[in-house]
mmCIF file as Biopython writes it, N, C-alpha, C and O atoms, coordinates in Angstrom:
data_model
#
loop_
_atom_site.group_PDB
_atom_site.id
_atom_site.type_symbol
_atom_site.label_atom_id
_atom_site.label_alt_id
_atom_site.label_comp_id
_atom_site.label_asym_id
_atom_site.label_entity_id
_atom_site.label_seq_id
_atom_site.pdbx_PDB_ins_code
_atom_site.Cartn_x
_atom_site.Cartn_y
_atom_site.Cartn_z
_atom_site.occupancy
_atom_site.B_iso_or_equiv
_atom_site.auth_seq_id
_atom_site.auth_asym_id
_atom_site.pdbx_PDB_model_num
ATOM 1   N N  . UNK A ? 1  ? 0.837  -1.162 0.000   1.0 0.0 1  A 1 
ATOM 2   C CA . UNK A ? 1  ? 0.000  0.000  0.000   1.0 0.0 1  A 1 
ATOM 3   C C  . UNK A ? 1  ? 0.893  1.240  0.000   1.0 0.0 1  A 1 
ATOM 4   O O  . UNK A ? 1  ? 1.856  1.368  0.756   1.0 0.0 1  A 1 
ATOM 5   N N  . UNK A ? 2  ? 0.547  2.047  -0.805  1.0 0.0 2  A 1 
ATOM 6   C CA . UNK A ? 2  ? 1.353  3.585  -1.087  1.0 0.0 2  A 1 
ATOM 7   C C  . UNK A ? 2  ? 0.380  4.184  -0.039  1.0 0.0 2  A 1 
ATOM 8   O O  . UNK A ? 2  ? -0.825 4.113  0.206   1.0 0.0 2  A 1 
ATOM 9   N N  . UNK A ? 3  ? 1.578  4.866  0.510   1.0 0.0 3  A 1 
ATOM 10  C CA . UNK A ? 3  ? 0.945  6.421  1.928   1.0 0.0 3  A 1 
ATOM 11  C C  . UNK A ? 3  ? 1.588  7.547  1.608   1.0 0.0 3  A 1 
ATOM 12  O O  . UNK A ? 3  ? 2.629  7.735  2.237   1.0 0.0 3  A 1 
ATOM 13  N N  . UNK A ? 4  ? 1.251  8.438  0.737   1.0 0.0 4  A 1 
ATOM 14  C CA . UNK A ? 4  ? 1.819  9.720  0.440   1.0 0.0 4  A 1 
ATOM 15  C C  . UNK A ? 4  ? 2.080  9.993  2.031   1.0 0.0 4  A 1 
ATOM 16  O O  . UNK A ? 4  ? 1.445  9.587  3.005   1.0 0.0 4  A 1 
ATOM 17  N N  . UNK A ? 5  ? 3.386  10.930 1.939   1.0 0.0 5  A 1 
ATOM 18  C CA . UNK A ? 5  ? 4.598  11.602 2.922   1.0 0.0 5  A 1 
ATOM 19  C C  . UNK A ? 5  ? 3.646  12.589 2.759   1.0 0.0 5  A 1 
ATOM 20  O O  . UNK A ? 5  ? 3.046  12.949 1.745   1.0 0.0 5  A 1 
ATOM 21  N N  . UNK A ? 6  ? 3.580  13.072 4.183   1.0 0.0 6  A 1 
ATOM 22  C CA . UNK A ? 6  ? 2.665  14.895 4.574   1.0 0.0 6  A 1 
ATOM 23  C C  . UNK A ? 6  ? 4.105  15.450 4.414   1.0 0.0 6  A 1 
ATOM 24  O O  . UNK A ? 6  ? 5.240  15.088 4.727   1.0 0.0 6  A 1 
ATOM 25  N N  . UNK A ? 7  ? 3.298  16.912 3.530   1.0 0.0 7  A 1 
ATOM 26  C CA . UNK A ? 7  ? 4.432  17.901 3.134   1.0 0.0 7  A 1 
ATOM 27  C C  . UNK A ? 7  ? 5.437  18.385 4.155   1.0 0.0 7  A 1 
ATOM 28  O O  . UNK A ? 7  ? 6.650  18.372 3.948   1.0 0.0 7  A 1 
ATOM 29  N N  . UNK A ? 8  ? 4.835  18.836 5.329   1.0 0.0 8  A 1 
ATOM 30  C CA . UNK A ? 8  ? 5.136  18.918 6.896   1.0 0.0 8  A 1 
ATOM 31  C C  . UNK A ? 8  ? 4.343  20.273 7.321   1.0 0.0 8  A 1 
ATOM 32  O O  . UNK A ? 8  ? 3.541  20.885 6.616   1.0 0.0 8  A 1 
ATOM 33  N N  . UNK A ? 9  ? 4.635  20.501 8.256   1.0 0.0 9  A 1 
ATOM 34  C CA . UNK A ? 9  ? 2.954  21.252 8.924   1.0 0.0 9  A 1 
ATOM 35  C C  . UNK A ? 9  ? 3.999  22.615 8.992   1.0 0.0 9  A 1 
ATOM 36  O O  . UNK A ? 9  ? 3.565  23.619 9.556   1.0 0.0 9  A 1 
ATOM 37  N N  . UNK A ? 10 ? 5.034  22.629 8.554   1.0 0.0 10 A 1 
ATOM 38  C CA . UNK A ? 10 ? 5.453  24.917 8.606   1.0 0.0 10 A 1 
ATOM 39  C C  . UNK A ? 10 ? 5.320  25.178 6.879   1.0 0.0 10 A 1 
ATOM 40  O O  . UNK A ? 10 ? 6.000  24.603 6.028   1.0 0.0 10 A 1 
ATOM 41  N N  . UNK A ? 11 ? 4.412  26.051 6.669   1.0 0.0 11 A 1 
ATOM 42  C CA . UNK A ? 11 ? 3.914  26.563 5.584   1.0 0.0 11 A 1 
ATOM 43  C C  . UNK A ? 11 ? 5.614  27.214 4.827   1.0 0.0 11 A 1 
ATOM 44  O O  . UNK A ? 11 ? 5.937  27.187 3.639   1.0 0.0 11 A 1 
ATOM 45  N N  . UNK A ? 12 ? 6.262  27.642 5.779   1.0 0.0 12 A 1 
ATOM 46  C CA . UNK A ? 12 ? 7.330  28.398 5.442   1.0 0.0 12 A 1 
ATOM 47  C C  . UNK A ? 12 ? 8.478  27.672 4.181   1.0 0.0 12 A 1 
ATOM 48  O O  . UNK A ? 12 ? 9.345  28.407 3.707   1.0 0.0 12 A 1 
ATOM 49  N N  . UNK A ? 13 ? 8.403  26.646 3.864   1.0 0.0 13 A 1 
ATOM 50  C CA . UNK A ? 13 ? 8.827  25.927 3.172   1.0 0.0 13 A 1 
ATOM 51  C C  . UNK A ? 13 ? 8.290  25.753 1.982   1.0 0.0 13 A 1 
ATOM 52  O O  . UNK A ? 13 ? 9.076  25.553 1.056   1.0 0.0 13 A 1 
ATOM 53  N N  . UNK A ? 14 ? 7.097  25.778 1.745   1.0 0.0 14 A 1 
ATOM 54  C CA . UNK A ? 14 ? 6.482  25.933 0.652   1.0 0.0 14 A 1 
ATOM 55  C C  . UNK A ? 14 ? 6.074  27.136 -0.091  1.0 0.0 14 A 1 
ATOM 56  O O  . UNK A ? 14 ? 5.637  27.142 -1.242  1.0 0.0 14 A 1 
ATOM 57  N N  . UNK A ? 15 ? 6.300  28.378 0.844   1.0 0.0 15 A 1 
ATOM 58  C CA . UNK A ? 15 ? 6.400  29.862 0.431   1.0 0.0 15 A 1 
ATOM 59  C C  . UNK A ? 15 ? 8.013  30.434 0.134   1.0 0.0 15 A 1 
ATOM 60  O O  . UNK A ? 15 ? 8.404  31.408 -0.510  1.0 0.0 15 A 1 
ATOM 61  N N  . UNK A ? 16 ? 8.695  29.459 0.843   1.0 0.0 16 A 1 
ATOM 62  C CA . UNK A ? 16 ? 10.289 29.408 0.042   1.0 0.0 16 A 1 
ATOM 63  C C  . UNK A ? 16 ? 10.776 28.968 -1.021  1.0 0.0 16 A 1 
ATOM 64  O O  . UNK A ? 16 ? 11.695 29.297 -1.772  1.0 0.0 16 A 1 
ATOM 65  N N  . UNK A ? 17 ? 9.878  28.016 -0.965  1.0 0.0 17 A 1 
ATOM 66  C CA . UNK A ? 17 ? 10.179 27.223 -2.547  1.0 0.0 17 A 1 
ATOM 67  C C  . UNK A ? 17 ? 9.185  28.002 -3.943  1.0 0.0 17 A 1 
ATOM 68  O O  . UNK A ? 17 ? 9.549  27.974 -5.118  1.0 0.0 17 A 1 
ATOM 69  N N  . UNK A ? 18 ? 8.346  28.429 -3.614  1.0 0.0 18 A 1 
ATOM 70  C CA . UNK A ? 18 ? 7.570  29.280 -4.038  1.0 0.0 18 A 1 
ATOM 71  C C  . UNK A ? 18 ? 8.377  30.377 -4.745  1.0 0.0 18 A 1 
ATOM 72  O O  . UNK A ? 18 ? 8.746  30.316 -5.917  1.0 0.0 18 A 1 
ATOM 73  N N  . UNK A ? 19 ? 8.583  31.289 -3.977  1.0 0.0 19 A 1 
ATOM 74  C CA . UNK A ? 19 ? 9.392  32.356 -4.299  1.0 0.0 19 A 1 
ATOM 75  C C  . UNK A ? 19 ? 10.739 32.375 -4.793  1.0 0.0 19 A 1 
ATOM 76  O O  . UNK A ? 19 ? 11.192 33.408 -5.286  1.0 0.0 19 A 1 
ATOM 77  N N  . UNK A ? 20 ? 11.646 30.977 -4.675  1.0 0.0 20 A 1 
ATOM 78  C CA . UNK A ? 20 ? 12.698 30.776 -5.264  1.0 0.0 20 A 1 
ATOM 79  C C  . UNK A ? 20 ? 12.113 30.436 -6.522  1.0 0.0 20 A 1 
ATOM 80  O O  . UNK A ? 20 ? 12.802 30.995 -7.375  1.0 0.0 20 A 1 
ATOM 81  N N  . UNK A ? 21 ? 11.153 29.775 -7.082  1.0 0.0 21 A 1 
ATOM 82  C CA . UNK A ? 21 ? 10.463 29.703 -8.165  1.0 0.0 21 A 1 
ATOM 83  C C  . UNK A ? 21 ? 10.304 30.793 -9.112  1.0 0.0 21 A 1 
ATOM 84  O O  . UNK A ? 21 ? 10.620 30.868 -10.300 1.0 0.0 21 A 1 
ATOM 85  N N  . UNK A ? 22 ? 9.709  31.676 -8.277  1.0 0.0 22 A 1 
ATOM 86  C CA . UNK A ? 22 ? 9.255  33.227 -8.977  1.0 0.0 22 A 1 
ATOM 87  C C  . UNK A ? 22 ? 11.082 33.857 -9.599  1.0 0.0 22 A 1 
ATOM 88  O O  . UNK A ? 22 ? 11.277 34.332 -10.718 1.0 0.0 22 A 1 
ATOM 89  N N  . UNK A ? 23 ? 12.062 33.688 -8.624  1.0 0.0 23 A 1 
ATOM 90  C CA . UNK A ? 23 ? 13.388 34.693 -8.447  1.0 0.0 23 A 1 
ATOM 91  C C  . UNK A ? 23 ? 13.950 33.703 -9.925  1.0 0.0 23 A 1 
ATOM 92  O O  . UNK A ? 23 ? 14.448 34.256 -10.905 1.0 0.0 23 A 1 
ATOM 93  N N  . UNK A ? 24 ? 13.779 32.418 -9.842  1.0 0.0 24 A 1 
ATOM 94  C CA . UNK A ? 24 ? 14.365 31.822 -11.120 1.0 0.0 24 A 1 
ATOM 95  C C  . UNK A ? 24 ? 13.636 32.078 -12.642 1.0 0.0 24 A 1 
ATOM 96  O O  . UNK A ? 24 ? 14.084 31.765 -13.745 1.0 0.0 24 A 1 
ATOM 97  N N  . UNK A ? 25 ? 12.534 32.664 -12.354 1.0 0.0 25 A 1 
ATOM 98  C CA . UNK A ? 25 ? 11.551 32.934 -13.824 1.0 0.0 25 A 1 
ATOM 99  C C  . UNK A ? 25 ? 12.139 34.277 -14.217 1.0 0.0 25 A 1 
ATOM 100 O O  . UNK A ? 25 ? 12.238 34.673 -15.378 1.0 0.0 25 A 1 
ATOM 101 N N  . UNK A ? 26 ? 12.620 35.113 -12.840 1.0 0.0 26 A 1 
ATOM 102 C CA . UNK A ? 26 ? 12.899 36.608 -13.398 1.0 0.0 26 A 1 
ATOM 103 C C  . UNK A ? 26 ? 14.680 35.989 -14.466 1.0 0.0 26 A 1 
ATOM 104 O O  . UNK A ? 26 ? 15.058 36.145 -15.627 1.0 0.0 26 A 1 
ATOM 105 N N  . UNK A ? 27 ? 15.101 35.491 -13.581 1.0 0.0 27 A 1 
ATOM 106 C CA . UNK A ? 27 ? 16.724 35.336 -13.966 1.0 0.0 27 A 1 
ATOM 107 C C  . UNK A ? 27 ? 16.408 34.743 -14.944 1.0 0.0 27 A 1 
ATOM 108 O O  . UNK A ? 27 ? 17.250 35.036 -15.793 1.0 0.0 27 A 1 
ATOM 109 N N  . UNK A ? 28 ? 15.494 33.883 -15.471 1.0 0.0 28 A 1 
ATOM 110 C CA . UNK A ? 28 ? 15.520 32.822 -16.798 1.0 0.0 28 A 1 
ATOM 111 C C  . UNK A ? 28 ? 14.941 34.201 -18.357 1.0 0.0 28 A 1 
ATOM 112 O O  . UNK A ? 28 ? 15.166 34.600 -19.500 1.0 0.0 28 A 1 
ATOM 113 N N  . UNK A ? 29 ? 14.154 34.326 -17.204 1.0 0.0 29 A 1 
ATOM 114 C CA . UNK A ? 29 ? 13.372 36.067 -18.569 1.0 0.0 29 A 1 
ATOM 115 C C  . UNK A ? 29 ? 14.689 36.786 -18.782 1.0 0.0 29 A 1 
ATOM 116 O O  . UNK A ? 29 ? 15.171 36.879 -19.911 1.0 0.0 29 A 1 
ATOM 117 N N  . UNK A ? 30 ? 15.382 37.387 -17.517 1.0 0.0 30 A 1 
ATOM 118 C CA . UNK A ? 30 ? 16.594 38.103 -17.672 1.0 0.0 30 A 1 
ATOM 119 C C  . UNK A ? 30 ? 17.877 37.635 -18.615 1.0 0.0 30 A 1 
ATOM 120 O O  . UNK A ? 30 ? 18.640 38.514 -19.015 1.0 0.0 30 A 1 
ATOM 121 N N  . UNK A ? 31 ? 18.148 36.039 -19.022 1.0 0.0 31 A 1 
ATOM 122 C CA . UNK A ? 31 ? 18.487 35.670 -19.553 1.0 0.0 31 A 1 
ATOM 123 C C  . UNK A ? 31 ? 17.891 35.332 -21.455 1.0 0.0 31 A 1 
ATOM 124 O O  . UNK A ? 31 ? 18.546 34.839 -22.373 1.0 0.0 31 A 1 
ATOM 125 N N  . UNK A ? 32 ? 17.008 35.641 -21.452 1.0 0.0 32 A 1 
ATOM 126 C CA . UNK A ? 32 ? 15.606 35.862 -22.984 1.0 0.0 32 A 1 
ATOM 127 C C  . UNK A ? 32 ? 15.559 34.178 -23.122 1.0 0.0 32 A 1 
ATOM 128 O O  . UNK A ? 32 ? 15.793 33.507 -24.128 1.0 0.0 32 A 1 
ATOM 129 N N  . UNK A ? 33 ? 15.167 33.712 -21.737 1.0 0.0 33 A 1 
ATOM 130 C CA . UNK A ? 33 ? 14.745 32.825 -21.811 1.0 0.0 33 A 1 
ATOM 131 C C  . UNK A ? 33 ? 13.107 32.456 -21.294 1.0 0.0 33 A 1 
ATOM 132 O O  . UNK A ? 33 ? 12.436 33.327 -20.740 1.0 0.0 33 A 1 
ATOM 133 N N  . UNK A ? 34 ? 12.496 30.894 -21.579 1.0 0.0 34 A 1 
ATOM 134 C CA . UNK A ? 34 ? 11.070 31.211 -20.841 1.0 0.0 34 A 1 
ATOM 135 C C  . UNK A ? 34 ? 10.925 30.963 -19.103 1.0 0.0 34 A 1 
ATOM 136 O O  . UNK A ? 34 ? 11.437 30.065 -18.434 1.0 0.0 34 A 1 
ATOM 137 N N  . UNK A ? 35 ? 9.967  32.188 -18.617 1.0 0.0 35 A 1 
ATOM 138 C CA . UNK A ? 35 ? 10.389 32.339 -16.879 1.0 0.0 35 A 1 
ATOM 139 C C  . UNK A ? 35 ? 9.117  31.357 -17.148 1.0 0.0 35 A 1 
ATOM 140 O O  . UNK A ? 35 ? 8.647  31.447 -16.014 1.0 0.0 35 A 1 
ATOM 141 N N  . UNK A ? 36 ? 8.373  30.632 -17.713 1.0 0.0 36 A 1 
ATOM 142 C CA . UNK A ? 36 ? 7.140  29.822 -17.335 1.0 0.0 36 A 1 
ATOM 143 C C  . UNK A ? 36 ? 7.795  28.359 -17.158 1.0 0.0 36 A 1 
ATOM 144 O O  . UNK A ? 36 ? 7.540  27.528 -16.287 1.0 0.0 36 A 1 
ATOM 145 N N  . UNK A ? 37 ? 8.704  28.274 -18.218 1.0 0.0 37 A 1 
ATOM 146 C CA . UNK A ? 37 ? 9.351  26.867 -18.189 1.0 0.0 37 A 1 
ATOM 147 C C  . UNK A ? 37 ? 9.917  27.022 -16.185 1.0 0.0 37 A 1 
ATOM 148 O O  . UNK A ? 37 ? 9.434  26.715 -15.095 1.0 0.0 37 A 1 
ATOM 149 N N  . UNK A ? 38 ? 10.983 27.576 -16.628 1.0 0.0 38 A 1 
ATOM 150 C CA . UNK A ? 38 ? 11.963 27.861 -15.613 1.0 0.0 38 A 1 
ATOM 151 C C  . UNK A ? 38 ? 11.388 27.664 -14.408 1.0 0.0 38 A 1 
ATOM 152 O O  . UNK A ? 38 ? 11.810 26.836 -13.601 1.0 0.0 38 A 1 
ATOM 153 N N  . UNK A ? 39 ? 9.831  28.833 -14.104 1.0 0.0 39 A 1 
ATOM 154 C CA . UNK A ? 39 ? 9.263  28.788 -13.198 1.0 0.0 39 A 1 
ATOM 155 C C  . UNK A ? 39 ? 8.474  26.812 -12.630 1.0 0.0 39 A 1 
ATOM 156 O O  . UNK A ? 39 ? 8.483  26.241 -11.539 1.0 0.0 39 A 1 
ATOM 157 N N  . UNK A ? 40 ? 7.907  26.376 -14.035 1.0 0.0 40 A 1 
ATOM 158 C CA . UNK A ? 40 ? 8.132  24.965 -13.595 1.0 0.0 40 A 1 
ATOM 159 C C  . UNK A ? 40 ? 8.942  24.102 -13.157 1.0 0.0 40 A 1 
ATOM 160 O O  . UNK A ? 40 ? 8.778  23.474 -12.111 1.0 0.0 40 A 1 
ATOM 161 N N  . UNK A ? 41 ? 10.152 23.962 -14.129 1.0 0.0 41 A 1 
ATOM 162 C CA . UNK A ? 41 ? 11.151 23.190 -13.167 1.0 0.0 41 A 1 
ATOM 163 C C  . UNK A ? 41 ? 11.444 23.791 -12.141 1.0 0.0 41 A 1 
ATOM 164 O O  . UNK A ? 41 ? 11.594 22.848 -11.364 1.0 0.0 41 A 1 
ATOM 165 N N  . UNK A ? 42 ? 11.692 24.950 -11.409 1.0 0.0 42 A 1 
ATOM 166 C CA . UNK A ? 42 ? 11.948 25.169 -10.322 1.0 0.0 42 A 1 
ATOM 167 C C  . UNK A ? 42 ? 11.042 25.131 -9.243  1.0 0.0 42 A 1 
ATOM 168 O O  . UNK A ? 42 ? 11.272 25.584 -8.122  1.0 0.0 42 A 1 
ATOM 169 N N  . UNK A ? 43 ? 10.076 24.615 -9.588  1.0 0.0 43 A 1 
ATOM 170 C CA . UNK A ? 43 ? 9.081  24.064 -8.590  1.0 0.0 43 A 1 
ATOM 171 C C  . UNK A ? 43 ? 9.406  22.758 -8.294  1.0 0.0 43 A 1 
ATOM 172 O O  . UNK A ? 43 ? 9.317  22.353 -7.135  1.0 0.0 43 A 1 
ATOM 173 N N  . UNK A ? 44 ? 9.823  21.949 -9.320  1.0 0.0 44 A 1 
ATOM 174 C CA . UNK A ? 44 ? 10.482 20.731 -9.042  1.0 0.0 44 A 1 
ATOM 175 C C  . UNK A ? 44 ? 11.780 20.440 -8.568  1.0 0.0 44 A 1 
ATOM 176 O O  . UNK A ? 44 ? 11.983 19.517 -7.780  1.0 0.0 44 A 1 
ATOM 177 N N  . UNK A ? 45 ? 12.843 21.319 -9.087  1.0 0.0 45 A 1 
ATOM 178 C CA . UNK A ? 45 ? 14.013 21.137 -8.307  1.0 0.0 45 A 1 
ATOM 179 C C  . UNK A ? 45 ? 14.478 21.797 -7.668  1.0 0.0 45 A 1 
ATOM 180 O O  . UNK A ? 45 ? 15.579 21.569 -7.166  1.0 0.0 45 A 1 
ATOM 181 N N  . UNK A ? 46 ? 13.673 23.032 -7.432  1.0 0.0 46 A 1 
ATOM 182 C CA . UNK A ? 46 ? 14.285 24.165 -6.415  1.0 0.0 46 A 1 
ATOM 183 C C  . UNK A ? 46 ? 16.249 24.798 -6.450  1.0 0.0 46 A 1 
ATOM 184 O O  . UNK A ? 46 ? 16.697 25.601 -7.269  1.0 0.0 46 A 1 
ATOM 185 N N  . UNK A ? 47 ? 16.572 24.524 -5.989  1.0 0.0 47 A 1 
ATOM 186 C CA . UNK A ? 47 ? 18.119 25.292 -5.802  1.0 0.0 47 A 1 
ATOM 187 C C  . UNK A ? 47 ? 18.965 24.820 -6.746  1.0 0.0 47 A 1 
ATOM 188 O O  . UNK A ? 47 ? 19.910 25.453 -7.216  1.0 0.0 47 A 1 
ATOM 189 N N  . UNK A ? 48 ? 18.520 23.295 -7.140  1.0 0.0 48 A 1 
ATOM 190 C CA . UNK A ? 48 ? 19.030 22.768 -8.560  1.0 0.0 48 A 1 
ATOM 191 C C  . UNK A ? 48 ? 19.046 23.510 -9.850  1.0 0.0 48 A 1 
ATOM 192 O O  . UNK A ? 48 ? 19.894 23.650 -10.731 1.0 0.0 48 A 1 
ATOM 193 N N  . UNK A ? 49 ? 17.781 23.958 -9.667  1.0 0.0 49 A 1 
ATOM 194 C CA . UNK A ? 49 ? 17.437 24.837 -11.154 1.0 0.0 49 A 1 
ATOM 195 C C  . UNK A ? 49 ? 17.940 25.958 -10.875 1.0 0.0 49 A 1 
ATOM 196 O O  . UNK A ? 49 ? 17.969 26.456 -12.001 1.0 0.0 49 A 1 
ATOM 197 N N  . UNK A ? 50 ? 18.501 26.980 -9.963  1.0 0.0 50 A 1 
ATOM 198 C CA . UNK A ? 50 ? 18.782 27.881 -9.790  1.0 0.0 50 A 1 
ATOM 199 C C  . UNK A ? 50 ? 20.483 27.489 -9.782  1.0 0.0 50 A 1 
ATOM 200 O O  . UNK A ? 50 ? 21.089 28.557 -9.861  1.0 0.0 50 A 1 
ATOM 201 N N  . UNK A ? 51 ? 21.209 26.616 -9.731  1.0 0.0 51 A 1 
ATOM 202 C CA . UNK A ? 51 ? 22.450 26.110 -10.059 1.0 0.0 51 A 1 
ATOM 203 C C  . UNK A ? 51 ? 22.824 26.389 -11.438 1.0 0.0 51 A 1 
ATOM 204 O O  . UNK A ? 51 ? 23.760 27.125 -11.750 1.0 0.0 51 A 1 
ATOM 205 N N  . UNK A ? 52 ? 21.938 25.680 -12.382 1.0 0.0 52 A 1 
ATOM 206 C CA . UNK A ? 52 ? 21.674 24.857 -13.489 1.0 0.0 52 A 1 
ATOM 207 C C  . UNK A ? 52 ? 21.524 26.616 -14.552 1.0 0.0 52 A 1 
ATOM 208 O O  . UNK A ? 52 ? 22.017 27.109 -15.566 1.0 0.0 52 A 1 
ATOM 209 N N  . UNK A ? 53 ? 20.932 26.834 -13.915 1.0 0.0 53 A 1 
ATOM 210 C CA . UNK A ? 53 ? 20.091 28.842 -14.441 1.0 0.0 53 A 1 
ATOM 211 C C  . UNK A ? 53 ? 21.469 29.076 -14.280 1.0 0.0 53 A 1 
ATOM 212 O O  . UNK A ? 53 ? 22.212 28.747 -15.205 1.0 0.0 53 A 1 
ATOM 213 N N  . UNK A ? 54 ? 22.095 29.760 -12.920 1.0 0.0 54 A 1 
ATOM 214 C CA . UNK A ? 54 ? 23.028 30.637 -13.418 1.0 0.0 54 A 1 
ATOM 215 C C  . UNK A ? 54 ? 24.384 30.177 -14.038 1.0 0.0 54 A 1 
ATOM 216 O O  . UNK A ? 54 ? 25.058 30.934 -14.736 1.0 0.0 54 A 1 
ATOM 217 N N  . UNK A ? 55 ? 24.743 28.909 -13.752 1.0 0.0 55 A 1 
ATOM 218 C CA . UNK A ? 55 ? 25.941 28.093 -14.165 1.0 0.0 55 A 1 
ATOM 219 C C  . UNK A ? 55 ? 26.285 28.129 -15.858 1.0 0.0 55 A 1 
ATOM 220 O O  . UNK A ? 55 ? 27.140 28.623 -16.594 1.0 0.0 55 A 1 
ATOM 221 N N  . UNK A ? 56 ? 24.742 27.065 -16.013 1.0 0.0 56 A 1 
ATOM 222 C CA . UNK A ? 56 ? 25.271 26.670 -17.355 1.0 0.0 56 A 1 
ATOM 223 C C  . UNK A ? 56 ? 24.720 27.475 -18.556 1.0 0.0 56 A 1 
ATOM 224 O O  . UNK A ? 56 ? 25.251 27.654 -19.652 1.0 0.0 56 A 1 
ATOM 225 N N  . UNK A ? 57 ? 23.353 27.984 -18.024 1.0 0.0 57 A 1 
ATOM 226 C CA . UNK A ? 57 ? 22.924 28.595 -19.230 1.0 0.0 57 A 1 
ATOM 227 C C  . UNK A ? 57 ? 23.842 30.562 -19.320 1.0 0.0 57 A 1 
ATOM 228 O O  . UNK A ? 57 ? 24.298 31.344 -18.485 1.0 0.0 57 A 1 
ATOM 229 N N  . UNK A ? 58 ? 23.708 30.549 -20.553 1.0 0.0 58 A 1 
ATOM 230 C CA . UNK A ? 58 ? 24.567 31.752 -21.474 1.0 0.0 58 A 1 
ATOM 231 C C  . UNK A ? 58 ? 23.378 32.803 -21.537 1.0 0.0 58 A 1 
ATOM 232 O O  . UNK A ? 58 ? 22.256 32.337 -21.738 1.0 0.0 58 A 1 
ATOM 233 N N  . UNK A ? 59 ? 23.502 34.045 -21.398 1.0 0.0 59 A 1 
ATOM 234 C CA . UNK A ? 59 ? 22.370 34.906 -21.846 1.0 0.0 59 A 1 
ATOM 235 C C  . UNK A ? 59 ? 21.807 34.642 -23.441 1.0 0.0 59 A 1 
ATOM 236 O O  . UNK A ? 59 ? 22.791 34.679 -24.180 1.0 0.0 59 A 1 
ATOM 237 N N  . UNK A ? 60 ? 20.658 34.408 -24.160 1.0 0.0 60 A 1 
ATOM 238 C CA . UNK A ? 60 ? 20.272 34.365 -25.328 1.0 0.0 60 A 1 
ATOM 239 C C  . UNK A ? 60 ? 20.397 35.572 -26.323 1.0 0.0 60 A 1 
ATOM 240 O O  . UNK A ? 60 ? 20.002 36.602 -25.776 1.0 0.0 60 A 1 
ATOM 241 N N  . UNK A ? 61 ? 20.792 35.756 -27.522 1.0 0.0 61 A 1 
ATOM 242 C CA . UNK A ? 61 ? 20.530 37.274 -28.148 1.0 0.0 61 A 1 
ATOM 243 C C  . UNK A ? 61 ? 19.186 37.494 -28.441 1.0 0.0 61 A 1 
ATOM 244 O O  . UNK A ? 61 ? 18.358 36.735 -28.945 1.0 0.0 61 A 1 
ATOM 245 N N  . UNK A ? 62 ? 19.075 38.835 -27.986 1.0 0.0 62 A 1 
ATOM 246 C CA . UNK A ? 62 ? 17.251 39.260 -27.842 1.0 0.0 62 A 1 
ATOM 247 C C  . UNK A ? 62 ? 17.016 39.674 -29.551 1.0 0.0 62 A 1 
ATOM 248 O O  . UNK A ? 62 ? 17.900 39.801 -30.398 1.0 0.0 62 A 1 
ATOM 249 N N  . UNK A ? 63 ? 15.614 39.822 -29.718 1.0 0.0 63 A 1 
ATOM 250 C CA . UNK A ? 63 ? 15.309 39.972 -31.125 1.0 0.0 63 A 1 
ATOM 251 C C  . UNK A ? 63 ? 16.007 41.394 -31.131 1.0 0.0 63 A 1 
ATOM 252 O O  . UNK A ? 63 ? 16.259 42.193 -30.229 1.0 0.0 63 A 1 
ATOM 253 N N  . UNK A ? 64 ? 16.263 41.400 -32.764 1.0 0.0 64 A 1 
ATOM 254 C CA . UNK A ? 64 ? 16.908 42.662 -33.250 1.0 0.0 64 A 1 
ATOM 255 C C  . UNK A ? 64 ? 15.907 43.758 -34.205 1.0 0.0 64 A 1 
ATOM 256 O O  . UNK A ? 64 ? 16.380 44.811 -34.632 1.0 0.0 64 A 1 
#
């Protein structure tokens, strides 16, 4: 039998991960990339994607 894990009872963790979400959509836009993608995976990997954002990816050239 599967028992989903409770998220844990301090909200504060999920309004952190939240907002590291939002800070990686600005840096992914800031980069002329998409902050919707970005903003998804970083709901999923949190500090990973914010590794991954400023490390590997290159700023894009914006339309001319």
């Amino acid at each position: 039998m599967l028992i989903a894990a409770p998220l844990g009872q301090d909200p504060g963790y999920l309004v952190g991960w939240g907002t590291l979400s939002l800070i990686n959509a600005g840096l992914a836009q800031g980069k002329n990339r998409s902050g919707l993608v970005w903003f998804l995976i970083s709901l999923l990997l949190g500090p990973i994607a914010t590794f991954i954002l400023v490390t590997f990816c290159e700023k894009l050239p914006g339309p001319q």
